[in-house]
C-alpha positions as CSV (number, residue, x, y, z in Angstrom):
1,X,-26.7,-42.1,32.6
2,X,-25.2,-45.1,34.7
3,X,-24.1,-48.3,32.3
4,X,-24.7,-50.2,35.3
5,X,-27.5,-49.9,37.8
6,X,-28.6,-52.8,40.7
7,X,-30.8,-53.0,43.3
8,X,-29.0,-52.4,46.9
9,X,-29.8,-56.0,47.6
10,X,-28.0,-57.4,44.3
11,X,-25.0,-55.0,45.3
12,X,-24.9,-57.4,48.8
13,X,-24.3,-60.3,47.1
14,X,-21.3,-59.6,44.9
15,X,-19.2,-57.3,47.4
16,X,-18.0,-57.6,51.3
17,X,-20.1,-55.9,54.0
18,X,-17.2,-53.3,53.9
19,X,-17.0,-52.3,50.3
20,X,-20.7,-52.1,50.5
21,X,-20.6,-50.0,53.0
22,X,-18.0,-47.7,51.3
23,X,-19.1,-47.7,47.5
24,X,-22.7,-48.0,48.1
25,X,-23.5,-45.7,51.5
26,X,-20.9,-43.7,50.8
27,X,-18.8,-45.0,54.1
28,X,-15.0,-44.6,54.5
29,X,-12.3,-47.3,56.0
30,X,-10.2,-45.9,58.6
31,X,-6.6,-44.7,57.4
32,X,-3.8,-46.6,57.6
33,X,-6.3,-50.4,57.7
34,X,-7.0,-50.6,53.7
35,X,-4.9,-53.5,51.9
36,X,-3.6,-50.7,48.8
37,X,-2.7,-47.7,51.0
38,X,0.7,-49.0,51.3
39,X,0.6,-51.0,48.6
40,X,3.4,-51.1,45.7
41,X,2.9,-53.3,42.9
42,X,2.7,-52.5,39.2
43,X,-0.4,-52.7,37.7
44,X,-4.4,-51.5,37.5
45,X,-6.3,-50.5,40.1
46,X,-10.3,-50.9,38.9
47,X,-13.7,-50.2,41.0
48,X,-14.4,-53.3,42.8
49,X,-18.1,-53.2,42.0
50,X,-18.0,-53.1,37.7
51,X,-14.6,-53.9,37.1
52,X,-13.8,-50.3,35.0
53,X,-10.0,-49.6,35.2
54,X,-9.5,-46.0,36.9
55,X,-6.0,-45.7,38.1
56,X,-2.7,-47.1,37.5
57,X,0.6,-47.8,40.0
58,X,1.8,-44.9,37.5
59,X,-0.2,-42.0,38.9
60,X,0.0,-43.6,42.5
61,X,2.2,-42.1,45.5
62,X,2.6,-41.7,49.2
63,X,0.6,-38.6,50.5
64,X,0.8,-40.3,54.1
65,X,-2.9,-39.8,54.7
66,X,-3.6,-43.3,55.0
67,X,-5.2,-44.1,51.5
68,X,-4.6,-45.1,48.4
69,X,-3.3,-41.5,46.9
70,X,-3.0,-40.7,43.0
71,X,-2.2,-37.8,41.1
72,X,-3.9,-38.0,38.0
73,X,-6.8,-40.0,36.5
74,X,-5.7,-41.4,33.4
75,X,-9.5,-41.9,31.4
76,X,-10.8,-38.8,33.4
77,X,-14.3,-39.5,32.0
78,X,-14.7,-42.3,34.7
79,X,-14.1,-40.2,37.5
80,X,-17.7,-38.5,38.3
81,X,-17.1,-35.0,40.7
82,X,-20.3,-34.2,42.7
83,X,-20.2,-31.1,45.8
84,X,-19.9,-33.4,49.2
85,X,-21.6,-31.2,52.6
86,X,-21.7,-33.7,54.3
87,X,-20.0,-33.9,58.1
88,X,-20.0,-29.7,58.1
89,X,-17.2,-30.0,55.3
90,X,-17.1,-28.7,51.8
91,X,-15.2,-31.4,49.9
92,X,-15.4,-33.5,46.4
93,X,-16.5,-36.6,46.1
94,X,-15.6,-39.3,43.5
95,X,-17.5,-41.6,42.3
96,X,-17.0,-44.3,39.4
97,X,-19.1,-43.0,36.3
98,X,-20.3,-46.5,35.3
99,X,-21.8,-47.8,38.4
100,X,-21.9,-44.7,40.8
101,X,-19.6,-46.2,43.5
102,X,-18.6,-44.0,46.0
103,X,-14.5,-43.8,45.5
104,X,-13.4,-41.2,47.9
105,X,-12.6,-37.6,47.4
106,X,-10.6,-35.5,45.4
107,X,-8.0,-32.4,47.0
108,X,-6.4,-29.7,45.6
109,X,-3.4,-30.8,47.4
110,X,-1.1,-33.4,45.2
111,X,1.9,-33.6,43.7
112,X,3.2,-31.6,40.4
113,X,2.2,-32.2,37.9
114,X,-1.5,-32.2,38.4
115,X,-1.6,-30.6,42.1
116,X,-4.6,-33.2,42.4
117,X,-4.8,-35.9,44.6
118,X,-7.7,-38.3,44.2
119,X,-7.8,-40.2,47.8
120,X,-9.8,-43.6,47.3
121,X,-10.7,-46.4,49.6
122,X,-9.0,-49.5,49.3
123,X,-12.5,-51.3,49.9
124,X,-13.6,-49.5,46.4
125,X,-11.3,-50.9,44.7
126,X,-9.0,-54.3,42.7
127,X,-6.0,-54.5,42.0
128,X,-4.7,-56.5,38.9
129,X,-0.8,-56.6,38.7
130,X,1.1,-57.1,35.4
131,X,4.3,-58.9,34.7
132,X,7.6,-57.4,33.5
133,X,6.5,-57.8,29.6
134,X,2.8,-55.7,31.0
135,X,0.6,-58.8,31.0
136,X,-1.8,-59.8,33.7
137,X,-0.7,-62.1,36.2
C-alpha cells in the first residue's frame, strides 16, 4: 500500500509539467537533455515527488545511454518492479514504492557487481549534495 497517494491535480501543483509528465504518466525525457545524466557530485539522489532517498553518487556510473545510470539500489524495498508491454517491448519498470512515481526502468545490463542497471529520469528525481565531512549543503 502507497504511504502517499494525491489526486492527479494535487500532483500539478507541487512538480514541473515535465516531471509530471514523467513520474505521473509514466513519460520519459529524451537522452542526453536531463540535468543528472551527466551529472557528478556527491551526494543523494531522492524521488522528486515525496522526497524518499533511492540512490546515491556511490552506485552511479556512465552507461552512455543518456540517463542517470546506477548499479545498485541501496534500500531495495523503495524500488517497486512491475512487467512494462508497453511500445511492443518487454521491459521493467521502476517506480518509487512510496508514492508510485514512475522512475524509469531497470536492465540486465550493468556493471559488476550487480549486472543491474536501474536507468531513471532526471525529471523523477533531486539531488541533495553533501560536504567533505557528509553533511547537506
Amino acid at each position: 500500500m502507497r504511504q502517499i497517494n494525491k489526486s492527479d491535480e494535487e500532483w500539478k501543483e507541487s512538480l514541473t509539467e515535465l516531471q509530471f509528465a514523467v513520474t505521473r504518466l509514466k513519460g520519459t525525457e529524451r537522452a542526453f537533455t536531463g540535468e543528472y545524466w551527466n551529472h557528478h557530485e556527491d551526494g543523494t539522489y531522492s524521488c522528486v515527488c515525496c522526497g524518499e532517498p533511492l540512490f546515491t553518487s556511490k552506485e552511479k556510473y556512465d552507461s552512455g545511454c543518456g540517463w542517470p545510470s546506477f548499479f545498485e539500489a541501496p534500500k531495495p524495498e523503495l524500488i517497486e518492479e512491475i512487467p512494462d508491454y508497453s511500445h511492443g517491448m518487454v521491459r521493467t519498470e521502476i517506480m518509487c514504492s512510496q508514492c508510485g512515481s514512475h522512475l524509469g526502468h531497470v536492465f540486465p545490463d550493468g556493471p559488476a557487481p550487480t549486472g543491474i542497471r536501474y536507468c531513471v529520469n532526471s525529471a523523477s528525481l533531486s539531488f541533495s549534495s553533501k560536504d567533505a565531512h557528509g553533511k547537506e549543503k
